[in-house]
ZAMAR-765208 format. One line per 4 residues: number of its first residue (from 1); their letters; for each residue x, y, z of N, C-alpha, C. Coordinates in steps of 0.2 Angstrom, whole numbers. Layout:
NUM	a	X:Y:Z:X:Y:Z:X:Y:Z  ...
***
This chain:
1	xxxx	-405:-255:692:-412:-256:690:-412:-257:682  -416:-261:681:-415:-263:674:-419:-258:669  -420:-260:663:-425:-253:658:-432:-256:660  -432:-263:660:-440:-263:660:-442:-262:667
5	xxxx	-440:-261:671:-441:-258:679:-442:-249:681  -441:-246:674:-439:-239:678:-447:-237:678  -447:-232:683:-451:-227:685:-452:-220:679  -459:-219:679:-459:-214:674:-462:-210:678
9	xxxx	-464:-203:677:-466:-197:682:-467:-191:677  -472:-189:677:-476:-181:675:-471:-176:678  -470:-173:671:-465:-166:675:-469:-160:671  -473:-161:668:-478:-156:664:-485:-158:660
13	xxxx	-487:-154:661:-493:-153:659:-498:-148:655  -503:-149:650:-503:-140:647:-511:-144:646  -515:-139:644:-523:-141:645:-526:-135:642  -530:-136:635:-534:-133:629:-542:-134:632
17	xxxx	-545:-133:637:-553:-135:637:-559:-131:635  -565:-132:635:-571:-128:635:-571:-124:640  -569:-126:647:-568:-120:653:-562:-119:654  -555:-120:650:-550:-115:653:-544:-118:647
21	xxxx	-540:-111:645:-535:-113:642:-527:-113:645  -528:-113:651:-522:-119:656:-524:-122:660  -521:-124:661:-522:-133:667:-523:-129:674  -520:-123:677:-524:-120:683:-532:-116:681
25	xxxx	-532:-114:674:-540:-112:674:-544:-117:672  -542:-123:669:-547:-127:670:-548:-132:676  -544:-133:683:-542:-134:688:-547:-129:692  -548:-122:691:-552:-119:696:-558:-119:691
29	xxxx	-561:-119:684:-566:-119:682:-569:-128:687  -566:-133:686:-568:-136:689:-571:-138:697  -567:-135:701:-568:-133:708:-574:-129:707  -575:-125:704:-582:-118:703:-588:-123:700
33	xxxx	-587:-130:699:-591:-135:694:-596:-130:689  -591:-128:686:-591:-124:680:-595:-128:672  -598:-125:669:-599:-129:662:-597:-126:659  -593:-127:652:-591:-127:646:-597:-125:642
37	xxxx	-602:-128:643:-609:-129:637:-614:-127:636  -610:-122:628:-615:-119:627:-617:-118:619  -623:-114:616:-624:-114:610:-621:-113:604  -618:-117:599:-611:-115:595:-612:-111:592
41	xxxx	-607:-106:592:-606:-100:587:-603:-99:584  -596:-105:581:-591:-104:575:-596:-106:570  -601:-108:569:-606:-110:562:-612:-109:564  -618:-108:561:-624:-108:559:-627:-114:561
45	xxxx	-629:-118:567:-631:-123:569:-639:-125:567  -643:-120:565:-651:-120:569:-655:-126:564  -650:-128:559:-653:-135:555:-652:-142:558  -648:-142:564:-644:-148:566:-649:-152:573
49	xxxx	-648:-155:573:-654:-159:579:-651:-155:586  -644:-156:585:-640:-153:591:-638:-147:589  -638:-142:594:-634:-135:591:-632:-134:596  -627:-138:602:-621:-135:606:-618:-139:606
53	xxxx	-612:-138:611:-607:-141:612:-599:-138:615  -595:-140:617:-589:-136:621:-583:-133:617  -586:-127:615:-580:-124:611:-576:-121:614  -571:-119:612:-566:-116:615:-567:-110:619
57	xxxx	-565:-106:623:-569:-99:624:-564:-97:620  -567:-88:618:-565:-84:612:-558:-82:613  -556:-82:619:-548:-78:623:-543:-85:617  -546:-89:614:-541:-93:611:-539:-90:604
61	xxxx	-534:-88:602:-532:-89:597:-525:-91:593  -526:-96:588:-518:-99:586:-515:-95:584  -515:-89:583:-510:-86:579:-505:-82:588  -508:-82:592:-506:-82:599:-498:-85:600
65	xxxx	-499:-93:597:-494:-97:598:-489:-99:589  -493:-97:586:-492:-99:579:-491:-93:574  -485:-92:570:-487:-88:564:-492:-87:561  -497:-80:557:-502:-81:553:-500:-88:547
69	xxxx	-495:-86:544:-495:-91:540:-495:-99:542  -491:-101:546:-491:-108:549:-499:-110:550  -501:-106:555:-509:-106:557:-513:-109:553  -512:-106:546:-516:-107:541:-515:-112:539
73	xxxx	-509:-116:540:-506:-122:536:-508:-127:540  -512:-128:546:-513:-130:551:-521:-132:552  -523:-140:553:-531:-139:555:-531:-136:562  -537:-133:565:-538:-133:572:-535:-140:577
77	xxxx	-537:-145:571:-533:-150:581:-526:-151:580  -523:-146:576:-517:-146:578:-513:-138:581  -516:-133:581:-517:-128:586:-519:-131:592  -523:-134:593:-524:-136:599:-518:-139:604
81	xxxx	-517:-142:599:-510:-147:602:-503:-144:605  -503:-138:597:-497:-132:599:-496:-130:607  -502:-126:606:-506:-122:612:-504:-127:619  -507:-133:618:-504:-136:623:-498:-140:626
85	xxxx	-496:-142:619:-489:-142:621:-483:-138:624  -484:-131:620:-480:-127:623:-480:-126:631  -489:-127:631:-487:-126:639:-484:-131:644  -486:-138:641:-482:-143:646:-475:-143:647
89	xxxx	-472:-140:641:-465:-139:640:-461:-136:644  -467:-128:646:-464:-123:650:-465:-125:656  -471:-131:657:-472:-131:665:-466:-136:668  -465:-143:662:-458:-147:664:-452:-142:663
93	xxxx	-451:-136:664:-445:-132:662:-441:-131:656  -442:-133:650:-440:-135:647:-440:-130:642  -437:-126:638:-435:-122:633:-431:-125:627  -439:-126:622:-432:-132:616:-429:-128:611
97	xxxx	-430:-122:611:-426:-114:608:-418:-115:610  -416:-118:619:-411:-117:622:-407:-122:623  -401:-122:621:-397:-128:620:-395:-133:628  -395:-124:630:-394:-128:639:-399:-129:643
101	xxxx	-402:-126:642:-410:-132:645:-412:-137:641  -412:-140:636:-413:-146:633:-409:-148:627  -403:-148:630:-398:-152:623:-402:-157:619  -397:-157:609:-400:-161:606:-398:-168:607
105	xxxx	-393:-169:611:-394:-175:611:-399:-178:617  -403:-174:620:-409:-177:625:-417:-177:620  -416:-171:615:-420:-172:611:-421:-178:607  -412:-181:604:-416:-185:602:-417:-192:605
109	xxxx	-418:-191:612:-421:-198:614:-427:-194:618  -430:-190:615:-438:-189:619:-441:-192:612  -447:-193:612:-452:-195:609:-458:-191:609  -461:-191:603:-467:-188:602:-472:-192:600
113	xxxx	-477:-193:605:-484:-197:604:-490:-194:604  -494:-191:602:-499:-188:601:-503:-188:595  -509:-192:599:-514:-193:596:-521:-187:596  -525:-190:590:-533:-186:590:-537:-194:586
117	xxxx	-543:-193:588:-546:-198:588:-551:-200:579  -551:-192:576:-554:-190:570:-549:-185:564  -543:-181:567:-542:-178:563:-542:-172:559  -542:-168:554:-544:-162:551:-550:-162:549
121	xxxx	-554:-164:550:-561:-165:548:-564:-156:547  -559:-151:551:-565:-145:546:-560:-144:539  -555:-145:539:-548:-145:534:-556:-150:529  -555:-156:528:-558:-161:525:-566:-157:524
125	xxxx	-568:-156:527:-576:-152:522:-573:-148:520  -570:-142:522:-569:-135:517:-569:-138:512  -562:-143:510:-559:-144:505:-563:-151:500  -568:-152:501:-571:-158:498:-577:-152:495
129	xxxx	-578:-147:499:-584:-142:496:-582:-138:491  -575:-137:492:-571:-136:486:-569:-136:480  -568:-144:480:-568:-149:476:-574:-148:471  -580:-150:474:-587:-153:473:-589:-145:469
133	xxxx	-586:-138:471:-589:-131:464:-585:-129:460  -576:-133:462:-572:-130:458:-567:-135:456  -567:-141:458:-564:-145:454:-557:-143:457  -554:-149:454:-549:-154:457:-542:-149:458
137	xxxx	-542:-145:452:-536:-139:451:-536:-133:460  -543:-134:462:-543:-129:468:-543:-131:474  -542:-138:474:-539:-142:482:-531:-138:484  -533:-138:489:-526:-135:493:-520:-141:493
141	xxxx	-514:-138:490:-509:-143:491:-507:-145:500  -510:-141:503:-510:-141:511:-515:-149:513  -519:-149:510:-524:-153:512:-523:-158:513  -520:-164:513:-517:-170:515:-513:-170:521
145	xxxx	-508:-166:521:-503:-165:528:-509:-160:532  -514:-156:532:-518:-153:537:-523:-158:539  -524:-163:535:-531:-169:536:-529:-175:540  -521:-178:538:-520:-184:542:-520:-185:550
149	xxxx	-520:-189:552:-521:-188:562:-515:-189:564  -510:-191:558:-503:-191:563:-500:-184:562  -503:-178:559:-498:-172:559:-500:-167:566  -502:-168:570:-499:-165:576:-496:-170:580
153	xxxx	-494:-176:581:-488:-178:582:-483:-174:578  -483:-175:571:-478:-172:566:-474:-164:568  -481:-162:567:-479:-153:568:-474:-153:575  -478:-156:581:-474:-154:587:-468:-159:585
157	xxxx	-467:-162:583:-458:-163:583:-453:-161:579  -457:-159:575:-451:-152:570:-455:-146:575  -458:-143:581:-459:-137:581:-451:-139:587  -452:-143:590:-447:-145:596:-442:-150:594
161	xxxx	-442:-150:589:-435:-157:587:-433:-160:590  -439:-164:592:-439:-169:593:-436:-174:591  -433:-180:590:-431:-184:587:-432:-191:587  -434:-191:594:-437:-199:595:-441:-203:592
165	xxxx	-445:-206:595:-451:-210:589:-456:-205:589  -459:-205:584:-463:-200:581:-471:-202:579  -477:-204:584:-482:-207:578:-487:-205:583  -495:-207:580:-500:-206:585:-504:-213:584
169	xxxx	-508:-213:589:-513:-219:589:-518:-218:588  -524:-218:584:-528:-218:583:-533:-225:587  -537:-221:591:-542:-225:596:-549:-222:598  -550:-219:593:-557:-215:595:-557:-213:601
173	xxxx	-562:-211:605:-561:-210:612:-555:-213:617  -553:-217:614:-547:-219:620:-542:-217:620  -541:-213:615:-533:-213:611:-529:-207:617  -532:-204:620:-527:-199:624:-524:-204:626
177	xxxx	-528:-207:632:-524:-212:635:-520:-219:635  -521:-220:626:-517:-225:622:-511:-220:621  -510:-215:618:-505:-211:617:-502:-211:622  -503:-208:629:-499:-207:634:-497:-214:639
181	xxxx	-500:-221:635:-499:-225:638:-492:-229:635  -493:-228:629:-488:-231:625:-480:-227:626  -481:-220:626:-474:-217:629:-474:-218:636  -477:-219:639:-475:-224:647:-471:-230:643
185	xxxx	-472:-234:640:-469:-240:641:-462:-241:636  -464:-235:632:-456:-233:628:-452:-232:633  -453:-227:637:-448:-224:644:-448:-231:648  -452:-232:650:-450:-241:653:-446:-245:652
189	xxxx	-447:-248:645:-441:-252:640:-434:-250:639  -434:-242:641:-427:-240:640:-427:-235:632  -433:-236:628:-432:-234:621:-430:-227:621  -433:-223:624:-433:-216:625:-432:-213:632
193	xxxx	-429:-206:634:-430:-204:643:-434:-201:644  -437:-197:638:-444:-194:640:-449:-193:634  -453:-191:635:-461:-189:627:-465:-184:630  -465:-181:625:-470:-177:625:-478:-181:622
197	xxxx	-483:-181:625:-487:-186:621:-495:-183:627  -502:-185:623:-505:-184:624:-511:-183:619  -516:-180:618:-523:-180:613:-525:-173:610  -527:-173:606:-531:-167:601:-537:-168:599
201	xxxx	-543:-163:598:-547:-164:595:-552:-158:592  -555:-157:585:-556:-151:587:-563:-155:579  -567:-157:583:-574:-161:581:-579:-156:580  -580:-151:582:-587:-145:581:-585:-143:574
205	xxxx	-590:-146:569:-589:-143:562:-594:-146:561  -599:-142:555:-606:-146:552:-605:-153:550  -601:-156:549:-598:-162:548:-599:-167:554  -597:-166:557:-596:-168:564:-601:-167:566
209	xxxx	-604:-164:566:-611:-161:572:-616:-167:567  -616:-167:562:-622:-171:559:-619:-177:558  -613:-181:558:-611:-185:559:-613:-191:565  -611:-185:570:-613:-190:578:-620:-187:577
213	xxxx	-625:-182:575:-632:-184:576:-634:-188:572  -633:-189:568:-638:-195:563:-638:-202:567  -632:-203:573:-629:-209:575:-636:-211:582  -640:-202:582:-642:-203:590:-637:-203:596
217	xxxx	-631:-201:595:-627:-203:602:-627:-196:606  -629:-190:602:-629:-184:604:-636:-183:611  -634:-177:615:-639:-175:619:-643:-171:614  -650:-171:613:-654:-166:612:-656:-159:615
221	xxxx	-655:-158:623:-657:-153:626:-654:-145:624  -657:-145:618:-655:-137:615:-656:-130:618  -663:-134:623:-664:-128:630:-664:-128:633  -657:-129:634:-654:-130:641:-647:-133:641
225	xxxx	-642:-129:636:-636:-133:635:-631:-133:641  -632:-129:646:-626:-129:649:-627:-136:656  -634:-138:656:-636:-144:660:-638:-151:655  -634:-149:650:-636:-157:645:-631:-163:645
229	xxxx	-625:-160:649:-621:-166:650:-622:-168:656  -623:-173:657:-625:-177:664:-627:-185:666  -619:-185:667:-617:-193:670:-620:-194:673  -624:-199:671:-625:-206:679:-633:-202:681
233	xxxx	-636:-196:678:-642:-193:680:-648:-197:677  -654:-197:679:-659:-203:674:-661:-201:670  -661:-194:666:-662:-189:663:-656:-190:655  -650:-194:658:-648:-189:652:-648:-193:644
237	xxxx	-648:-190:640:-649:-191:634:-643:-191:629  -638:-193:632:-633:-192:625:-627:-188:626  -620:-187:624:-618:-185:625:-618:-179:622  -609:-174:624:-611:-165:622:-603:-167:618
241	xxxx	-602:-165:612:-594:-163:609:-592:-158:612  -585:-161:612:-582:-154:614:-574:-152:609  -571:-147:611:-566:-148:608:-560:-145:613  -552:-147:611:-547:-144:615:-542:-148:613
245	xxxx	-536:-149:619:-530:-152:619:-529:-155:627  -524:-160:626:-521:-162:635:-514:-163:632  -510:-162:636:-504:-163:633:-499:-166:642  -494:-169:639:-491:-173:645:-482:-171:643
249	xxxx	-476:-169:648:-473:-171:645:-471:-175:653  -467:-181:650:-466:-189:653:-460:-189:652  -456:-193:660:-448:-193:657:-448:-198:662  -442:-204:664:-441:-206:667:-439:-205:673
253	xxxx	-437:-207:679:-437:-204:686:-429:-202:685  -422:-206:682:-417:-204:683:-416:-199:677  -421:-198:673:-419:-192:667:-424:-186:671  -429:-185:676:-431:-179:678:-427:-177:685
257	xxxx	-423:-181:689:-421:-180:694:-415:-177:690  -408:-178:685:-404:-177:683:-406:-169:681  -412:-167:680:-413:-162:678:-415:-156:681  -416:-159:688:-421:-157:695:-424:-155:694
261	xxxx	-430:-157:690:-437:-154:687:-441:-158:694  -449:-154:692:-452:-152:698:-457:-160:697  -459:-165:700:-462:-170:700:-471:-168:700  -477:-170:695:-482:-168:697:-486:-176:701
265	xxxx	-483:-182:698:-486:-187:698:-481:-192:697  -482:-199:699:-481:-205:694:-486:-208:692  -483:-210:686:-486:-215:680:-485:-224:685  -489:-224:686:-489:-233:689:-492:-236:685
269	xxxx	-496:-237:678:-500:-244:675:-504:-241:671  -503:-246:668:-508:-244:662:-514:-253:659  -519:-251:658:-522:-256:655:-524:-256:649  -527:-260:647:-532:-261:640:-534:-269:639
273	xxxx	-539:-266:634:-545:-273:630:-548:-269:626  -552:-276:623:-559:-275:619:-561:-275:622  -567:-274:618:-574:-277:620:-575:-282:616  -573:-282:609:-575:-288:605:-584:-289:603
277	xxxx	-587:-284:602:-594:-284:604:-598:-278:601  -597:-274:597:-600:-271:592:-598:-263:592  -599:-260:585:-594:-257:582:-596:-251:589  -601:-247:590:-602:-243:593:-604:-243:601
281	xxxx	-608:-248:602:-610:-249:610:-606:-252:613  -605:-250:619:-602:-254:624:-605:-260:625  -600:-267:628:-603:-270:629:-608:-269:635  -616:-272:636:-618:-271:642:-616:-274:648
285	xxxx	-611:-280:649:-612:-279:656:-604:-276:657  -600:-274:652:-594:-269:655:-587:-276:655  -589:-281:652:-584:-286:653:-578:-283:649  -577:-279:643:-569:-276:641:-568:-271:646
289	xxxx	-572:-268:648:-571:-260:654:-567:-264:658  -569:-270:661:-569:-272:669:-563:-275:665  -559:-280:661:-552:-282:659:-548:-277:658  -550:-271:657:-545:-268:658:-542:-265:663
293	xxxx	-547:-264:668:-546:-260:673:-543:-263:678  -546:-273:676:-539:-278:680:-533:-277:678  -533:-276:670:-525:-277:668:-523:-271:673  -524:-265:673:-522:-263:675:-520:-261:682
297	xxxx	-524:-266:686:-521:-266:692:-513:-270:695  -514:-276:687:-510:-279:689:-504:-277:686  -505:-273:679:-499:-267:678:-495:-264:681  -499:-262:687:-496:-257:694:-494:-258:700
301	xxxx	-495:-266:699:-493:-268:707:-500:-267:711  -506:-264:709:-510:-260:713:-514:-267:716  -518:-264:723:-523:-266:725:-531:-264:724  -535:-267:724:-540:-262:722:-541:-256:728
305	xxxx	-541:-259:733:-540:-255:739:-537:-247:739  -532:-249:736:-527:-244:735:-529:-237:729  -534:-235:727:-538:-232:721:-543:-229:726  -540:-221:727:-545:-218:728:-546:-212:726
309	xxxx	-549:-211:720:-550:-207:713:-552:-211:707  -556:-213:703:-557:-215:698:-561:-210:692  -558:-206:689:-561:-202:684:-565:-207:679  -570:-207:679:-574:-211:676:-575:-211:666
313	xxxx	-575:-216:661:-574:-212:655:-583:-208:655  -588:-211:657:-594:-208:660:-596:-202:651  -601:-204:650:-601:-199:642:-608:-197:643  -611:-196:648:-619:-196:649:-623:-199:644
317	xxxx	-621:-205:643:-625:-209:637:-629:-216:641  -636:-218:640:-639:-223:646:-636:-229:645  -633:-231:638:-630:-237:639:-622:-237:642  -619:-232:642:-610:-234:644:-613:-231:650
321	xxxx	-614:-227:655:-613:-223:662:-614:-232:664  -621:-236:663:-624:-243:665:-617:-247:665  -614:-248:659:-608:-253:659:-603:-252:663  -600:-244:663:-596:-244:667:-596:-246:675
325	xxxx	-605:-241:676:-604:-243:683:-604:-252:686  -605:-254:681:-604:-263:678:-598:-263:682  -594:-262:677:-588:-264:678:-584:-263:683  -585:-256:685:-581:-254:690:-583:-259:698
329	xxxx	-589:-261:698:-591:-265:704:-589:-271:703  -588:-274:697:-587:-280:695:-578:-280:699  -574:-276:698:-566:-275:699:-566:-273:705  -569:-268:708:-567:-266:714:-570:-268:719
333	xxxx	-576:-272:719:-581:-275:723:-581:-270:729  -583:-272:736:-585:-267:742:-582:-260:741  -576:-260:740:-569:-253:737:-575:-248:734  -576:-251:728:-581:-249:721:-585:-241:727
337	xxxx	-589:-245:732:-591:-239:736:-588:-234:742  -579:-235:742:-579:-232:747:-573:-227:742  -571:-228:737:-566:-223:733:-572:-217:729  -570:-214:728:-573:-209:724:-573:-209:716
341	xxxx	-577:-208:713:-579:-207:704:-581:-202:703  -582:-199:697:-584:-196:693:-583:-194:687  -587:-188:685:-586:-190:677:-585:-182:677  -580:-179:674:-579:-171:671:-580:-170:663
345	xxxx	-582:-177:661:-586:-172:655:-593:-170:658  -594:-170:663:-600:-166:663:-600:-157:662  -594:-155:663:-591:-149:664:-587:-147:657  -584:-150:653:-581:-151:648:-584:-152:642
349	xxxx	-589:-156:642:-590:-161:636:-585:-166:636  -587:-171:629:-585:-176:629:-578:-175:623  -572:-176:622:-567:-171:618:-563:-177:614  -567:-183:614:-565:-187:611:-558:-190:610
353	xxxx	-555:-189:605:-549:-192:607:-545:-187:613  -545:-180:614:-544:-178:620:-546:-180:626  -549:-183:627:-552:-186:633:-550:-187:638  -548:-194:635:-543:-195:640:-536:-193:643
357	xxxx	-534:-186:639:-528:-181:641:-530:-178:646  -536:-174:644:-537:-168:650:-539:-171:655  -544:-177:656:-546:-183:660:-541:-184:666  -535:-186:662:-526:-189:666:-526:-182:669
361	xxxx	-525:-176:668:-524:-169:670:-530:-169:675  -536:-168:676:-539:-172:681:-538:-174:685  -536:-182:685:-535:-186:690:-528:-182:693  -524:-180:690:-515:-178:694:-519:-174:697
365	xxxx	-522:-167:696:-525:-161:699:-528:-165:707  -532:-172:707:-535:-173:712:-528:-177:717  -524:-178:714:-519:-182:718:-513:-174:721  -514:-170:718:-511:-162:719:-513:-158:724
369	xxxx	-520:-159:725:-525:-155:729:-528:-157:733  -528:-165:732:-532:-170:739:-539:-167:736  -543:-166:731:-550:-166:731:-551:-167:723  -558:-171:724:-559:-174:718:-565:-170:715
373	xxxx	-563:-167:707:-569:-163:704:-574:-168:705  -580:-163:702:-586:-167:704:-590:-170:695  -595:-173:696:-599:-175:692:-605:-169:690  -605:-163:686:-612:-159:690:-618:-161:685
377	xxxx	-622:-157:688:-629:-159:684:-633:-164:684  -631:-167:691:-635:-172:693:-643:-167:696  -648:-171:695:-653:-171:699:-656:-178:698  -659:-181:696:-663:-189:698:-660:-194:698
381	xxxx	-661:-197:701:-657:-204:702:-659:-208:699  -653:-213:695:-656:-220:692:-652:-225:696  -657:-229:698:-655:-234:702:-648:-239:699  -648:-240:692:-642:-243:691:-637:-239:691
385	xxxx	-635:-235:694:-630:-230:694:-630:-227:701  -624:-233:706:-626:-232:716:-620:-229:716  -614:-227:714:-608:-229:716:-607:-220:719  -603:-218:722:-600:-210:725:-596:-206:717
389	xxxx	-602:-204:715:-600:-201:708:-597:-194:708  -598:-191:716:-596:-185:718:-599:-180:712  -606:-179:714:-612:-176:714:-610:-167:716  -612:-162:710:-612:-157:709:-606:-153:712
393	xxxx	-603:-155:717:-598:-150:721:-592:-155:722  -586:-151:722:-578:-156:723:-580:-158:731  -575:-163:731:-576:-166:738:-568:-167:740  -567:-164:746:-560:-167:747:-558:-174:750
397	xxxx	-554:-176:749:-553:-181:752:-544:-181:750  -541:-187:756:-533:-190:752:-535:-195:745  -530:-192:742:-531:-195:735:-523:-197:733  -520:-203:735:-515:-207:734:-513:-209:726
401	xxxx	-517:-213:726:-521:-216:719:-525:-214:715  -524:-212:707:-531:-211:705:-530:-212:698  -536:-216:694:-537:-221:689:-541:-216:685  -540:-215:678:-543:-213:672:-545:-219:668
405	xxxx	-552:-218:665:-554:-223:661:-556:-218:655  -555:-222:648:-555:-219:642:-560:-225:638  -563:-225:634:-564:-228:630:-569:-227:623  -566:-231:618:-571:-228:610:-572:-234:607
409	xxxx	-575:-230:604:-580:-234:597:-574:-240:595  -579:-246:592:-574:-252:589:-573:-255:595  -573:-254:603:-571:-259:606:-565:-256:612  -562:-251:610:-558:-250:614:-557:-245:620
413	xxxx	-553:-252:625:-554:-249:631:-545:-249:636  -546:-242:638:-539:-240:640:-540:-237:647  -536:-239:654:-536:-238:660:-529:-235:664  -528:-230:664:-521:-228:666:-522:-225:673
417	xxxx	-518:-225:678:-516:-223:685:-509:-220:687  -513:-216:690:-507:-210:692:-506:-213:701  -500:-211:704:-499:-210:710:-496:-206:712  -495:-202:720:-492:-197:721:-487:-200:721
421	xxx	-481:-194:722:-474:-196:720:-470:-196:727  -467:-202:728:-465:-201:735:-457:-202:735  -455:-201:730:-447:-199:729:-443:-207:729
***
């Protein structure tokens, strides 16, 4: 078999959410169609047009996985990443302490790809507020390596020496999925035999909060946060920030087999496009959604037939739920209504460039369980939005295939697919 033929496969997985800080409690937060959202209580919100969103629950703390010192050296989206990388590490078996569970020479052909869609952004206000009453002698020499978006790629490859390629992708909201797409296709070409890769984000800070409101893209429903994300409902206003990590670790089929690790999924395809069409709206009729969602059927070998799960990127906002549902009918034509959709930010919030992390975590959870979480918080129907969104409760069904859409600001549109693993 050649490199550009191999097979790639999920042997771990770790998950930072608003409802659960492992991939099984956010998995049963899910099943209980649980919300994350509620009114923020790391700052003083009551000036901001919005004042909720999906914080971490309080059981989180970095110095849990991280020295106090380190911690400190660290913004929050990069605790996030720790936190979850450690865990896909332990879930793929892997112990990078231990020379005989992961020699260095397989270190270095793993890869580190991990992305966040914004960066250190509470790092970036402290330190710009600092600046601004004490002048330039009292910036943190931290502050550069704490602000850039590539240092949680960074950090996890010195905390796991790693040695591989080392970078992240920066794609707004698509970037989880740009990340874990792009280490799929390293391990395809032969470049590397496996990557740790995946998204960060950690966006709730007065900065952020008044950033996306001034834009309008936020929900307003202040009373009533824990019902204000809500896909595809006629009601909804906006989307909910959230914050967390998704993390993946990715290997090739003859590097997890030599290792007898435990298979969660395969990786069969990945797509992408523009929209080409304006910095922040989706296109209206879904025409970059719907090119990708083909490339990516043709990535896979898939049929559209063959797709029964489609995690929707779905951000409870009136212009993308409308496109996407665009799109998705535009590709899968009659299919469109017989596979299942949904959107778990309504449960989550929307985590930005994690999104599409914990999203992929998701989808494998419905191909693991045979049952698809739900979309909640529906109540009214809008006529442009027909398709089986799988409404307030999980539904079971066989779930073979199942397709994650991701997308952000700029244009960018990213479509990956999982299948169960049949040896």
């Amino acid at each position: 078999m050649s490199n550009a033929q191999r097979r790639v496969v999920v042997t771990g997985m770790g998950a930072v959410t608003p409802i659960g800080l492992s991939v099984e409690d956010y998995w049963d937060a899910m099943m209980r169609s649980e919300s994350g959202i509620a009114s923020i209580e790391s700052f003083d919100a009551e000036q901001y047009t919005t004042r909720f969103g999906g914080e971490l629950p309080d059981a989180f703390d970095a110095e849990d996985y991280l020295g106090a010192k380190d911690a400190r050296r660290m913004d929050p989206f990069c605790h996030y990443a720790v936190a979850a990388s450690d865990a896909a590490l332990a879930d793929a078996g892997i112990d990078p302490d231990d020379e005989d569970s992961y020699p260095q020479d397989e270190k270095d052909r793993t890869a580190t790809i991990f992305g966040t869609g914004i960066g250190g952004l509470k790092v970036f206000q402290e330190q710009t507020e600092e600046h601004a009453e004490y002048g330039a002698r009292h910036v943190s020499p931290f502050f550069i390596p704490m602000m850039i978006p590539d240092m949680a790629s960074g950090q996890l490859s010195m905390r796991y020496n790693f040695r591989g390629p080392n970078y992240c992708i920066v794609s707004a909201c698509a970037t989880g999925n740009n990340n874990i797409g792009d280490a799929y296709m390293l391990i395809q070409q032969g470049t590397v035999d496996a990557a740790l890769c995946g998204g960060t984000e950690a966006c709730i800070t007065p900065l952020g909060l008044a950033g996306f409101g001034s834009m309008r893209a936020l929900s307003t429903r202040n009373d009533d946060p824990e019902h204000a994300s809500r896909p595809f409902d006629a009601d909804r206003d906006g989307f909910v920030m959230g914050d967390g990590s998704g993390a993946f670790f990715i290997e090739s089929l003859q590097h997890a087999r030599e290792r007898d690790a435990e298979i969660h999924a395969e990786i069969v395809g990945i797509g992408m496009s523009a929209d080409a069409h304006h910095i922040t709206a989706p296109d209206p009729e879904g025409d970059g959604a719907a090119l990708a969602m083909n490339n990516l059927l043709e990535s896979g070998g898939l049929e559209a037939e063959d797709v029964d799960y489609l995690n929707m990127h779905g951000t409870s906002t009136p212009l993308g739920d409308v496109a996407e549902t665009k799109a998705i009918k535009r590709v899968f034509g009659d299919h469109a209504y017989q596979m299942n959709t949904s959107s778990t930010k309504s449960m989550t919030g929307h985590l930005l460039g994690a999104a599409g992390a914990i999203e992929a975590i998701a989808a494998i959870g419905a191909i693991q369980h045979d049952t698809v979480p739900p979309t909640i918080n529906f109540e009214e129907e809008d006529p442009e939005c027909d398709l089986n969104y799988t409404f307030n409760k999980p539904q079971e069904r066989e779930v073979t295939v199942a397709v994650s859409n991701a997308f952000g600001f700029g244009g960018h549109n990213t479509s990956i697919a999982f299948r169960e693993f049949d040896g």
